[in-house]
C-alpha positions as CSV (number, residue, x, y, z in Angstrom):
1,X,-39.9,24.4,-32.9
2,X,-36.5,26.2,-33.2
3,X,-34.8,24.0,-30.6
4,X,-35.9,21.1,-32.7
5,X,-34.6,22.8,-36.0
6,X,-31.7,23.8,-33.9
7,X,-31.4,19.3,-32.7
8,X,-32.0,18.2,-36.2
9,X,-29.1,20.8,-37.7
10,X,-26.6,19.3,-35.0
11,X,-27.5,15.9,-36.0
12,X,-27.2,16.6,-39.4
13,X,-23.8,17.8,-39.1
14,X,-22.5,15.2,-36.6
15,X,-23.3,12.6,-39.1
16,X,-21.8,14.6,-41.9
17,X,-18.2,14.9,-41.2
18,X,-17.7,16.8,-44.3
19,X,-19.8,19.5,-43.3
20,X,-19.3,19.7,-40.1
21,X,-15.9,20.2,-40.6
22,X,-16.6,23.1,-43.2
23,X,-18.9,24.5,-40.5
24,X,-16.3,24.1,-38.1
25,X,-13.5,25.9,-40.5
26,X,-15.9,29.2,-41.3
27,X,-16.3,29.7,-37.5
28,X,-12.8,29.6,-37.2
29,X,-12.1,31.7,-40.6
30,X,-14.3,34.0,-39.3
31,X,-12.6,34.5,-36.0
32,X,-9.3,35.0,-38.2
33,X,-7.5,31.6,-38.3
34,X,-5.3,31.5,-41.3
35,X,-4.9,27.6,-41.2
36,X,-8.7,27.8,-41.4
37,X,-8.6,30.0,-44.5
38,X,-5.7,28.1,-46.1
39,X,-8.0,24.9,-45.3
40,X,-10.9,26.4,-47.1
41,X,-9.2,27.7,-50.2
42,X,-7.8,24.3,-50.4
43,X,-11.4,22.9,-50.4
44,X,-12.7,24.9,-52.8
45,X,-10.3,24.2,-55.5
46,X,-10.2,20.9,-55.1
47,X,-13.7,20.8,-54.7
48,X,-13.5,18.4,-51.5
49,X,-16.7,18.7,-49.8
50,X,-17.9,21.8,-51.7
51,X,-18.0,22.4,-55.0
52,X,-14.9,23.1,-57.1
53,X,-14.9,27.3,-57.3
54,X,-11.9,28.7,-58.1
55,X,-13.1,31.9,-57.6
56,X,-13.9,30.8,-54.0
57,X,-10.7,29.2,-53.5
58,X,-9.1,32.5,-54.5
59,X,-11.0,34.6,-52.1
60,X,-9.9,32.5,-49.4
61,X,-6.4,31.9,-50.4
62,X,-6.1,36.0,-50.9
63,X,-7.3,36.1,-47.2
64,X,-4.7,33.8,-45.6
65,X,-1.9,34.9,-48.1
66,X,-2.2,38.9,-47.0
67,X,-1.8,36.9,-43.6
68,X,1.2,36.1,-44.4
69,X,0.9,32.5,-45.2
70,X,3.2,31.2,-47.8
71,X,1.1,28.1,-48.6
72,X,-1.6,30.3,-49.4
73,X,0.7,32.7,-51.5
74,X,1.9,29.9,-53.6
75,X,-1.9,28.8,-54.1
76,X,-3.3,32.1,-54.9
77,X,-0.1,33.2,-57.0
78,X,-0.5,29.9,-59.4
79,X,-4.4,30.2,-59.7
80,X,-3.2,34.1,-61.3
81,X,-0.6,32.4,-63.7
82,X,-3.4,30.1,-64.8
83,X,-6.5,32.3,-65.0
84,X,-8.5,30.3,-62.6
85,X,-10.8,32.0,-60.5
86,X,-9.2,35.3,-61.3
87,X,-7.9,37.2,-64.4
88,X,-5.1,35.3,-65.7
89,X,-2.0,38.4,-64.3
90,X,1.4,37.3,-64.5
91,X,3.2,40.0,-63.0
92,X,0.4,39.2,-59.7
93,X,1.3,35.5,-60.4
94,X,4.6,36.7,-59.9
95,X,4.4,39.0,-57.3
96,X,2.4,35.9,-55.0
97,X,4.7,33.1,-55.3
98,X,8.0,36.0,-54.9
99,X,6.4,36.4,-51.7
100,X,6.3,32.2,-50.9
101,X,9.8,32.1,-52.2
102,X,10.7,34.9,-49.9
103,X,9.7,32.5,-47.0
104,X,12.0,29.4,-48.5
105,X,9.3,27.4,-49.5
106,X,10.8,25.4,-52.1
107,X,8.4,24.4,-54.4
108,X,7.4,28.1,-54.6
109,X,11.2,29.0,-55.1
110,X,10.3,27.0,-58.2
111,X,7.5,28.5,-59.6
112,X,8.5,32.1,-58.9
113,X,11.5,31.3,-61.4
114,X,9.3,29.7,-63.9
115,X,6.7,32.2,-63.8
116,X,9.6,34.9,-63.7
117,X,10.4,34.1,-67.3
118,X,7.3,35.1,-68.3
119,X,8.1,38.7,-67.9
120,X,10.3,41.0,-68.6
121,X,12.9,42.9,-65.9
122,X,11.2,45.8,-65.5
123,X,8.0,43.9,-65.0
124,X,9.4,41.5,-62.4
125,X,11.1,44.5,-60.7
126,X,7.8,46.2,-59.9
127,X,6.2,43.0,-58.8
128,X,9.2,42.6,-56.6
129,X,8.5,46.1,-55.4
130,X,5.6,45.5,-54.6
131,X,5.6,42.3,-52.9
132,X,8.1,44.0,-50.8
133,X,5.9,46.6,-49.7
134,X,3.5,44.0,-48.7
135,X,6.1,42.4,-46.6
136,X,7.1,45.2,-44.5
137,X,3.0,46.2,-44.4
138,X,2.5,42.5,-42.4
């Protein structure tokens, strides 16, 4: 009985590229690939293939942009300026897409100086500082 349930799942997935490729993007998430995580967070707030969550798409952006990815930190830092998914924070906002523009990604250049005006010097100072820290951590 399990090998059948175990035949019918594969099936289900082969036929399903959809799903199969979400399966196949949690094993690798799970085994640490950040172009897996990125993937998924991209799914979720698009709502490709899953449905839309943007508090799933943050979780798995937040994963891959601690990695280090700037993709990710762009993502993640305009779903804080927004309030999607996540308490709308713009001095987090702020501190995610510094971190993007730190890495020469242009559009995130962009949005870190639009989002920057949002705040004030001291705040965009500590965010600075603190994006900083998280640079040297990785």
């Amino acid at each position: 009985m399990k090998r059948c349930l175990i035949l019918t799942a594969a099936m289900w997935l082969f036929c399903n590229p959809v799903l199969s490729q979400s399966y196949d993007l949690l094993t690798r998430a799970d085994s640490g690939d950040v172009y897996a995580l990125l993937m998924l967070g991209e799914m979720f707030a698009a709502g490709e293939g899953v449905p839309q969550d943007y508090v799933e798409a943050a979780n798995w952006y937040r994963l891959a942009a601690q990695r280090g990815v700037a993709k990710a930190q762009l993502s993640l830092g305009l779903l804080y300026s927004q309030g999607q998914g996540v308490a709308q924070n713009i001095e987090l906002a702020y501190q995610w897409v510094y971190l993007a523009a730190e890495q020469g990604a242009p559009e995130a250049i962009e949005a870190r100086d639009q989002i920057g005006k949002q705040l004030d010097a001291e705040s965009r100072n500590r965010a600075q500082q603190l994006a900083t820290r998280l640079l040297l951590a990785n």
